[in-house]
N, C-alpha and C positions, 0 to 999 in steps of 0.2 A: 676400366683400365684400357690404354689403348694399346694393338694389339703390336703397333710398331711405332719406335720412336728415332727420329733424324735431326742431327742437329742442324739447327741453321742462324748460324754466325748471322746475316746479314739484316738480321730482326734483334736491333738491341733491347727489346721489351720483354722479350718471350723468345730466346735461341732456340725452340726445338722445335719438330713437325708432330704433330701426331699424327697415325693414322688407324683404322679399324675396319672390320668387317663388318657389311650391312646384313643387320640382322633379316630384312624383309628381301631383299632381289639376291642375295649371297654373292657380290661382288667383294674382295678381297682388296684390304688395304684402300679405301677410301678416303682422302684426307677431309681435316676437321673442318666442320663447319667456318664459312666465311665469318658470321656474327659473332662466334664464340671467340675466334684470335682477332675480331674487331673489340670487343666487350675487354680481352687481356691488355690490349694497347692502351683501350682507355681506364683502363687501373691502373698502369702502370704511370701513364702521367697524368693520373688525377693526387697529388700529391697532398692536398690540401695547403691551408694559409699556411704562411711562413712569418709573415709578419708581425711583430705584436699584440696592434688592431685587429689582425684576420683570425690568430689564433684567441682572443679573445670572447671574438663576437663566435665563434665554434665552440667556444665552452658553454656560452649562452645557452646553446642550444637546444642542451639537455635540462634548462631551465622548469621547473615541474617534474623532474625524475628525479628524488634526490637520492634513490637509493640503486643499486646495482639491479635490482630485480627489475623496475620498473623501467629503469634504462634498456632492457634486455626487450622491451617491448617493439623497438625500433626496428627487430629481423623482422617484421610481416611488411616493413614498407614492402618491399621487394618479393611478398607472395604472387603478386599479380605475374608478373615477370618468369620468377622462379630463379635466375640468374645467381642472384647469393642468396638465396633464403635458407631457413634452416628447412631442411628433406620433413615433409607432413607425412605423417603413417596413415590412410585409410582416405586419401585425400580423391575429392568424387573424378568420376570417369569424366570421359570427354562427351558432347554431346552425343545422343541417343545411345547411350550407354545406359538409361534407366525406361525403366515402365512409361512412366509420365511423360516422358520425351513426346510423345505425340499428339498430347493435348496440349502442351506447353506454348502459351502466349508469346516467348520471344521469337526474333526472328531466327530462321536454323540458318542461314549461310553465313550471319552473322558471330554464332554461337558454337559455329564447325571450325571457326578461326579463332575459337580461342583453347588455351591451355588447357582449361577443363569445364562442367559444365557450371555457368552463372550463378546459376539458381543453389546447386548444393554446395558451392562453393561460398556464398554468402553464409548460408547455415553457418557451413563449418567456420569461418572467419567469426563469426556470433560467438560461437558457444569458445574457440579458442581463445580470444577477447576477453570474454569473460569469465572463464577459469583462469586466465592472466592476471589481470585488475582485481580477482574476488569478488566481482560486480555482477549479481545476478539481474539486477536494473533494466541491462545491456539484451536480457530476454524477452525482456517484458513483451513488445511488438510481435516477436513471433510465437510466445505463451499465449498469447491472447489468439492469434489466428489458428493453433494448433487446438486449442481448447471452443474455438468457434468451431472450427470441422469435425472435433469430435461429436458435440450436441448437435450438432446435424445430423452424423450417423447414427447417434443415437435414435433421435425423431424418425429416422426412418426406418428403426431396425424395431422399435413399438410400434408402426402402424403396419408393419412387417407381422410382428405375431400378433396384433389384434386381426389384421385379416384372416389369416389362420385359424386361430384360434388358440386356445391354453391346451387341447385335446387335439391329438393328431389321429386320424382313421385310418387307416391300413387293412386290406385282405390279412387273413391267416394263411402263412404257407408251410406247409410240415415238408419234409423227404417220404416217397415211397419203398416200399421194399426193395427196389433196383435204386435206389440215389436219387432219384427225380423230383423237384419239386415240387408241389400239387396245393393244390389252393383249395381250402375247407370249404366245403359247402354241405346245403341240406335243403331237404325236401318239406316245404311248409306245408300246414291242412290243407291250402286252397291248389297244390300242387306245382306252387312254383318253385324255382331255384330258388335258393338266398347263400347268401356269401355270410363267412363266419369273421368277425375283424378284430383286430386289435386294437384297442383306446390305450393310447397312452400322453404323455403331458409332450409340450410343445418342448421339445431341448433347446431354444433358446430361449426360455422363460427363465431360468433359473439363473444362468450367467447375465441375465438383461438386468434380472433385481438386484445382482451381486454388483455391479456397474453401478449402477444408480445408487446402491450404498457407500461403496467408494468414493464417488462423485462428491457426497455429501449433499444429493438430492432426495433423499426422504421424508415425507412427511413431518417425520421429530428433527429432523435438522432443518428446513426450514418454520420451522414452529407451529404446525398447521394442524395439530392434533389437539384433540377434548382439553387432556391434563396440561398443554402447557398456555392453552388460553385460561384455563383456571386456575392457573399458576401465575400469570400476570392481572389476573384477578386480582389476585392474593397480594400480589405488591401494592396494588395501587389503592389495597384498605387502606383507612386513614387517613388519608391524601386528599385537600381538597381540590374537587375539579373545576377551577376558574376561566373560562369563559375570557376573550380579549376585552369585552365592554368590562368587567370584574373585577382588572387585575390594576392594582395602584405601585407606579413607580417607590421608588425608595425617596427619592426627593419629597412626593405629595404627603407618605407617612409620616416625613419628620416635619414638615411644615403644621399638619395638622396635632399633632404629638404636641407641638410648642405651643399651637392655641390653643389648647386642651390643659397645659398647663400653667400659661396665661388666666384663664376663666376658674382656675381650682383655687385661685387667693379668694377671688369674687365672690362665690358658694362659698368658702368659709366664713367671709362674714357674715354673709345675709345669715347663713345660720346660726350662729353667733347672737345677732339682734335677735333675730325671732326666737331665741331659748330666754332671751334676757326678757323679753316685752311676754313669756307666756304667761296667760292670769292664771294658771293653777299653778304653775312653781311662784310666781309673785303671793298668792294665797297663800303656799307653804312657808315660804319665809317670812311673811306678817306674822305666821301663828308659830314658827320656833324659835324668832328675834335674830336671824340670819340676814344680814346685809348683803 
C-alpha cells in the first residue's frame, strides 16, 4: 500500500500519485516508479477490438481452452514479467540466492538482471504447468535428469563404503575417574603397546541397501536371482524353441495344408486298387462266393 496518495487531474488514465517509503536507503515518500504508471497508461488504452471482425478473431483465441480452468492457464504468460501475474508462493530467489549459484553454467551479469534465478524458475514453471494441465508428461525431461544424478550419487556413495569397508575400526575410549577421556590400551607378551578398538558395521551400509530397494534395483527386481531364472524356465516348458531357419510363415502352412490334401484323394485310390487286386482277399472271396 502506498504510503501517500495525490491526486492528479492532469493524467486521465490514472488521476492519482502514489508515493512510499524506500525500504532499503529510508528516504520518505518516494514517487512510483516511472514503468509502473507507464504499464497503467498502457492498460488503460489498450482496450481491445471493437469491431465485429476484431472481437471475433479475440474469441478465437481461447481456441483449445474450452473450459474455464484451462483458459485460466493464460496468467503465466506474464510470470516472466511479473506485472499482472498471479503472486507465486515460494517462487526462487534472485540470482546467487542458492548454493549452486556458483558452479552454475549461465552467465551471472546476465542472470543478476533478471526477476529471479533461471534455472529454478524453469523448475517451478514445470512442475506449476503440470499440476495445471494434469500432465505429468511435462516432467519427463527433468525426471530423467534428476533420476540420472541420483544413480550417480549412488555409484559413488558404493565405491564410498566399499573403500571403507562394511566394518569401521575406531580406538576404545572410556572417561577416567576425573571426566577425561583415555583411550584403552594393553601390554602385549612381547611388550608392546596395543590399542583396544571397536568393530562396528559401516552406517552407511544400511541406508545404501534401503535405497537400492526403493530404487527397485535388487537383484529380485531386476530378475537376476537362481528362483526367477528357474521360474522362466518353468514358462518356457512345452514351448518349442524355433530357430529363424525353422519357423514357416502362416502363408507356407496353408499352401502346403492344400497339397496335402490335394494328394489325400490320390492315396485313397491307390489303396483302394491295391485292396481290390490283393490275392489273398481275391482267394477269400473265390472260397465264400463273394463278389
Amino acid at each position: 500500500m502506498p504510503d501517500l496518495v495525490e491526486d492528479d487531474p492532469d493524467q486521465p488514465h490514472h488521476p492519482f500519485k502514489y508515493f512510499a517509503h524506500c525500504p532499503h536507503c529510508g528516504a520518505e515518500n518516494q514517487p512510483q516508479a516511472a514503468w509502473e504508471r507507464a504499464l497503467l497508461k498502457a492498460h488503460q488504452h489498450s482496450t481491445g477490438p471493437k469491431t465485429p471482425e476484431g472481437l471475433a478473431a479475440s474469441a478465437a483465441n481461447i481456441a483449445g481452452h474450452p473450459t474455464p480452468h484451462e483458459t485460466l492457464r493464460t496468467r503465466f504468460n506474464a510470470m516472466k514479467h511479473g506485472a499482472s501475474a498471479r503472486t507465486a508462493k515460494y517462487f526462487p530467489a534472485k540470482a546467487g540466492g542458492y548454493s549452486f549459484c556458483a558452479r552454475c553454467d549461465v552467465d551471472r551479469d546476465w542472470c543478476n538482471q533478471q526477476p529471479a534465478c533461471v534455472k529454478q524458475t524453469e523448475t517451478f514453471m514445470l512442475h506449476m504447468a503440470a499440476f495445471e494441465q494434469r500432465d505429468p508428461k511435462v516432467l519427463t525431461a527433468l525426471h530423467a535428469d534428476m533420476h540420472a544424478a541420483l544413480m550417480a550419487t549412488l555409484q559413488m556413495c558404493i565405491q564410498e563404503v566399499l573403500g571403507l569397508g562394511v566394518l569401521i575400526k575406531a580406538p576404545k575410549v572410556e572417561l577416567d575417574r576425573d571426566g577425561n577421556p583415555v583411550t584403552l590400551t594393553y601390554t602385549g607378551d612381547d611388550g608392546q603397546k596395543r590399542y583396544i578398538y571397536n568393530y562396528s558395521s559401516n552406517p552407511a551400509f544400511k541406508p545404501l541397501t534401503e535405497l537400492i530397494t526403493r530404487l527397485g534395483l535388487s537383484m529380485s527386481d531386476l530378475g537376476m536371482t537362481v528362483k526367477a531364472t528357474d521360474e522362466d524356465a518353468e514358462r518356457n516348458l512345452g514351448k518349442l524353441q524355433l530357430d529363424e531357419s525353422s519357423k514357416e510363415t502362416l502363408s507356407a502352412f496353408g499352401q502346403r495344408m492344400v497339397e496335402a490334401t490335394e494328394n489325400a484323394r490320390l492315396l485313397i485310390q491307390q489303396a483302394q486298387k491295391a485292396t481290390k487286386e490283393d490275392p489273398v482277399l481275391l482267394e477269400h472271396q473265390a472260397r465264400s462266393g463273394d463278389k
